[in-house]
C-alpha atoms as an extended CHARMM CRD file, in Angstrom:
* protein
*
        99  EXT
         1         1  UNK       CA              0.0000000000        0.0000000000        0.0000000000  PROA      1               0.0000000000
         2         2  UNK       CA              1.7270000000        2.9810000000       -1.1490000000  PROA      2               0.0000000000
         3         3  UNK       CA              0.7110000000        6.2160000000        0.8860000000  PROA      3               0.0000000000
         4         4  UNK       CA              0.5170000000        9.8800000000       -0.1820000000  PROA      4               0.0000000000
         5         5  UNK       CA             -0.0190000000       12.7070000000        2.2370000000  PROA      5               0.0000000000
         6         6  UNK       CA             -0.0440000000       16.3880000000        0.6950000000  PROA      6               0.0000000000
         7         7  UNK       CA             -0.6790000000       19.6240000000        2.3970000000  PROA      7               0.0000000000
         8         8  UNK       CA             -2.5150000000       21.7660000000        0.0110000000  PROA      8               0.0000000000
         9         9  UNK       CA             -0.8730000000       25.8640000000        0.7630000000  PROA      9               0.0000000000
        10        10  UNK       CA              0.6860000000       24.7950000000        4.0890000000  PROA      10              0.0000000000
        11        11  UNK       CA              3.0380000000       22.8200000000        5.8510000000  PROA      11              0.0000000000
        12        12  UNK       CA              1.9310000000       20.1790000000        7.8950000000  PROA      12              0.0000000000
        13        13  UNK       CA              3.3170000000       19.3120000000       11.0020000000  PROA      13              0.0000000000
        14        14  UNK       CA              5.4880000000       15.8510000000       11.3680000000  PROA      14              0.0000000000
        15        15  UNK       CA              2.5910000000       14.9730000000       14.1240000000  PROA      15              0.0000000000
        16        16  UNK       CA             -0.5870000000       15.2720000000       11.8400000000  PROA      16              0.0000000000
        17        17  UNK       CA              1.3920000000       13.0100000000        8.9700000000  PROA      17              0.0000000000
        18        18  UNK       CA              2.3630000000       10.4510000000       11.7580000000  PROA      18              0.0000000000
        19        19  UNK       CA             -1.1300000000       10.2640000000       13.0260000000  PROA      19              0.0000000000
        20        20  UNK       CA             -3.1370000000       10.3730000000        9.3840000000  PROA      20              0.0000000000
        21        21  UNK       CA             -0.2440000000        7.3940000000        8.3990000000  PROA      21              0.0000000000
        22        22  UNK       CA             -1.1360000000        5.7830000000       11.2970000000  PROA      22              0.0000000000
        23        23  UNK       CA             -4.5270000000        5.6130000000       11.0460000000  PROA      23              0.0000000000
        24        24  UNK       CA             -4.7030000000        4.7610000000        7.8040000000  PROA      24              0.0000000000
        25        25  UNK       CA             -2.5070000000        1.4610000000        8.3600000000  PROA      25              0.0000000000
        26        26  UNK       CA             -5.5600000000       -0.2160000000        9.6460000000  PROA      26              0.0000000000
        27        27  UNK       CA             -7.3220000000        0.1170000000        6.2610000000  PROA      27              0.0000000000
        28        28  UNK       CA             -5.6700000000       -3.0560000000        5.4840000000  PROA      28              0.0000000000
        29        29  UNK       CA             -7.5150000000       -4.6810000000        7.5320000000  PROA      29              0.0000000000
        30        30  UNK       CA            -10.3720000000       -3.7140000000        5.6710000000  PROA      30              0.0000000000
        31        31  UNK       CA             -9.1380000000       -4.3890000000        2.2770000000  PROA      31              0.0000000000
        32        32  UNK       CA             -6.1110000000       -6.3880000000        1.4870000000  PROA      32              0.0000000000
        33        33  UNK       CA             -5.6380000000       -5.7790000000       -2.2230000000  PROA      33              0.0000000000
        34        34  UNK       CA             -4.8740000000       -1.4360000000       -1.4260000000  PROA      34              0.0000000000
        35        35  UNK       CA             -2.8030000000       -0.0880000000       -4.3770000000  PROA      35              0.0000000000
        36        36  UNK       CA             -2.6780000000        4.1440000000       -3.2570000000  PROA      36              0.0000000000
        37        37  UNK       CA             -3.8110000000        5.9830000000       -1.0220000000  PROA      37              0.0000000000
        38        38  UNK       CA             -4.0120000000        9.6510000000       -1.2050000000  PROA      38              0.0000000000
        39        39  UNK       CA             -4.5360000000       11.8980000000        1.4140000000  PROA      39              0.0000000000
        40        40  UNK       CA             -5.3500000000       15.9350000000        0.6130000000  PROA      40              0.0000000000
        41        41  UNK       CA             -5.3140000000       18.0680000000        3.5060000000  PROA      41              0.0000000000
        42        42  UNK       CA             -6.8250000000       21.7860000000        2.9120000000  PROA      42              0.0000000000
        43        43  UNK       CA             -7.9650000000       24.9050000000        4.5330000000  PROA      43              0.0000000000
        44        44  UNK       CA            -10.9130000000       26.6730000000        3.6700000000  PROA      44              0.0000000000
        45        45  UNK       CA            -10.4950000000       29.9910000000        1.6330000000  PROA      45              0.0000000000
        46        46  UNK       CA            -13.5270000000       31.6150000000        3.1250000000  PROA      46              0.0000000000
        47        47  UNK       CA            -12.8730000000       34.7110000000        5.1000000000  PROA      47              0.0000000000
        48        48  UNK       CA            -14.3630000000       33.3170000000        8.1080000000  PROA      48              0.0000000000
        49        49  UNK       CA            -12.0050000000       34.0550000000       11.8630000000  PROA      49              0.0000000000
        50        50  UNK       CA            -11.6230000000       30.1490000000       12.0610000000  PROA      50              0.0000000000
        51        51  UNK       CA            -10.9850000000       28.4300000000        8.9500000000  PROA      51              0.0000000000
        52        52  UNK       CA            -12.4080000000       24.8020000000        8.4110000000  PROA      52              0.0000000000
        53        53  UNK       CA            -10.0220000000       22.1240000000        8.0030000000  PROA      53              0.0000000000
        54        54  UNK       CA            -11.4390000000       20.1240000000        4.6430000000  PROA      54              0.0000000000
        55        55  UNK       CA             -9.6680000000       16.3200000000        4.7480000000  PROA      55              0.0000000000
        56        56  UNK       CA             -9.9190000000       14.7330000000        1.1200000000  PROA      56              0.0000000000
        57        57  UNK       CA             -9.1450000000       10.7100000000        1.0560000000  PROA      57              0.0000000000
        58        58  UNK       CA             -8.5270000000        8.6400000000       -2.4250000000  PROA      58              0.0000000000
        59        59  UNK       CA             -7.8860000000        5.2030000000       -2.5570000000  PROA      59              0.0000000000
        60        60  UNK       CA             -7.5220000000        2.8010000000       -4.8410000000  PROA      60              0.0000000000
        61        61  UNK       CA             -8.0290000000       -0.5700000000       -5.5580000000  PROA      61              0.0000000000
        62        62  UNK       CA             -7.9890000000       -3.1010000000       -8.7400000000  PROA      62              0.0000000000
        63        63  UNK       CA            -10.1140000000       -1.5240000000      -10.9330000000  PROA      63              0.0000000000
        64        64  UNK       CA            -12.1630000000        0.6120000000       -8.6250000000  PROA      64              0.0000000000
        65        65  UNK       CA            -11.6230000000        3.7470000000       -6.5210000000  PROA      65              0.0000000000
        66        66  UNK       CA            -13.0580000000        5.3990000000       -3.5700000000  PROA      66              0.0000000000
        67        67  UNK       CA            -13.0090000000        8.7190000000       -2.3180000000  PROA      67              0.0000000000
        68        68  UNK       CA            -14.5490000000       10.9990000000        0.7200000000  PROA      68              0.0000000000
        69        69  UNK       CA            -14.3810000000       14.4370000000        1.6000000000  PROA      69              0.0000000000
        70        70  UNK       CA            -14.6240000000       15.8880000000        5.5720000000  PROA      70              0.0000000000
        71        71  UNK       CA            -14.3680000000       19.0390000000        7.0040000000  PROA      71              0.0000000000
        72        72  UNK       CA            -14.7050000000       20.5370000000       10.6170000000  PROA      72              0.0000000000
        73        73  UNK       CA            -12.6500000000       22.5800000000       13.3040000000  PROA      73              0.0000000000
        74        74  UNK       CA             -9.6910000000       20.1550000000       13.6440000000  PROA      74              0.0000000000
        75        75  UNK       CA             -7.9910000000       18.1320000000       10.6840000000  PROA      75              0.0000000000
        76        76  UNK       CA             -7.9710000000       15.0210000000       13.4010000000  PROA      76              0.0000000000
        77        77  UNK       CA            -12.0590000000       15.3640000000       13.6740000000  PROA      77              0.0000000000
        78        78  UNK       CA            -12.3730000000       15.9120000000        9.5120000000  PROA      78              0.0000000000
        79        79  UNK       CA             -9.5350000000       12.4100000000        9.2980000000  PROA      79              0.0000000000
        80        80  UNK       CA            -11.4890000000       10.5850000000       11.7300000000  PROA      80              0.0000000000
        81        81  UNK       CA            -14.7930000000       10.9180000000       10.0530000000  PROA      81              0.0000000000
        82        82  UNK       CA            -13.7240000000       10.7550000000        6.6390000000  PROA      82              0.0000000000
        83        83  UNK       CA            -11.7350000000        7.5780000000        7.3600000000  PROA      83              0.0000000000
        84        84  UNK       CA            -15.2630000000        6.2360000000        8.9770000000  PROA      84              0.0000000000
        85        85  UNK       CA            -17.0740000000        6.9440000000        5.7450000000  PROA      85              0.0000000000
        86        86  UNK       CA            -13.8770000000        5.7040000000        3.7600000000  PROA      86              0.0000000000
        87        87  UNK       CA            -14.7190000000        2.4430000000        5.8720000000  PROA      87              0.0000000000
        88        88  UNK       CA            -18.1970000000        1.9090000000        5.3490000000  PROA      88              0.0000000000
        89        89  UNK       CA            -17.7730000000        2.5170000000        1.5950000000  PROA      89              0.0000000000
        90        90  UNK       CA            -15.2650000000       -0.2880000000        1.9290000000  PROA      90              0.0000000000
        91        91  UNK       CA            -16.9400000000       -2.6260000000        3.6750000000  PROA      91              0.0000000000
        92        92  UNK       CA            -20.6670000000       -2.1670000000        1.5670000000  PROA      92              0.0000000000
        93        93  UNK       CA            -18.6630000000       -2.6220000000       -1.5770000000  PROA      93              0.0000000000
        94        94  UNK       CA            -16.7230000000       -5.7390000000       -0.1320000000  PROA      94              0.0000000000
        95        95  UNK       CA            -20.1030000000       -7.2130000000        0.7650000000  PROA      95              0.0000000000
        96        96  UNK       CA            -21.7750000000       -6.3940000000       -2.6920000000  PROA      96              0.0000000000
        97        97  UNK       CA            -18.3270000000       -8.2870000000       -4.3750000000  PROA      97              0.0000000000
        98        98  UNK       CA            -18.9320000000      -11.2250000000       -2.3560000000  PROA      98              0.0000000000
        99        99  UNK       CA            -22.7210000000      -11.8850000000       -2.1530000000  PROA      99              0.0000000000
C-alpha cells in the first residue's frame, strides 16, 4: 500500500502526517488488495475568523476507486470521520463483491 499525504498551501506538522499514516494502516484490515492511497489536507479559503479544516481521502483498488471528503474545526475530527465513511464505503462494496 503505497501512501501519499499532501498539504494543500501549508506545511503540515510531522505529528498530523504520523497520526493520518497511522490511522490509515488499519485500512488493510479492511481491504487487502490497497494499491494508493491519497490523502489531501486543505484549509478553507472563506474569510471566516476560524478556517475549516477540509480532509480529502482517495484510494484505490484493482479496478475501482473510492473517495470521501470531511471538514470541521480540527484536521484530526475531519480524518477521523472521513476515514469512517472511507470504511463503510469499503466494507458495503466488499459485501456487494462477495454476495
Amino acid at each position: 500500500m503505497n501512501v501519499n499525504i499532501q498539504a494543500v498551501r501549508f506545511n503540515a506538522d510531522v505529528k498530523l502526517t504520523d497520526y493520518v499514516s497511522r490511522k490509515l494502516q488499519k485500512l488493510q484490515t479492511f481491504h487487502d488488495r490497497i494499491i494508493q492511497v491519497d490523502v489531501f489536507l486543505k484549509l478553507d479559503n472563506l474569510a471566516h475568523t476560524i478556517k475549516d479544516k477540509i480532509v480529502e481521502i482517495r484510494v484505490q483498488i484493482p479496478q475501482y476507486q473510492f473517495f470521501v471528503k470531511a471538514s470541521s474545526k480540527s484536521f484530526e475530527e475531519s480524518f477521523d470521520n472521513a476515514l469512517d465513511s472511507l470504511i463503510s464505503q469499503i466494507k458495503r462494496k466488499k459485501e456487494k463483491q462477495y454476495a
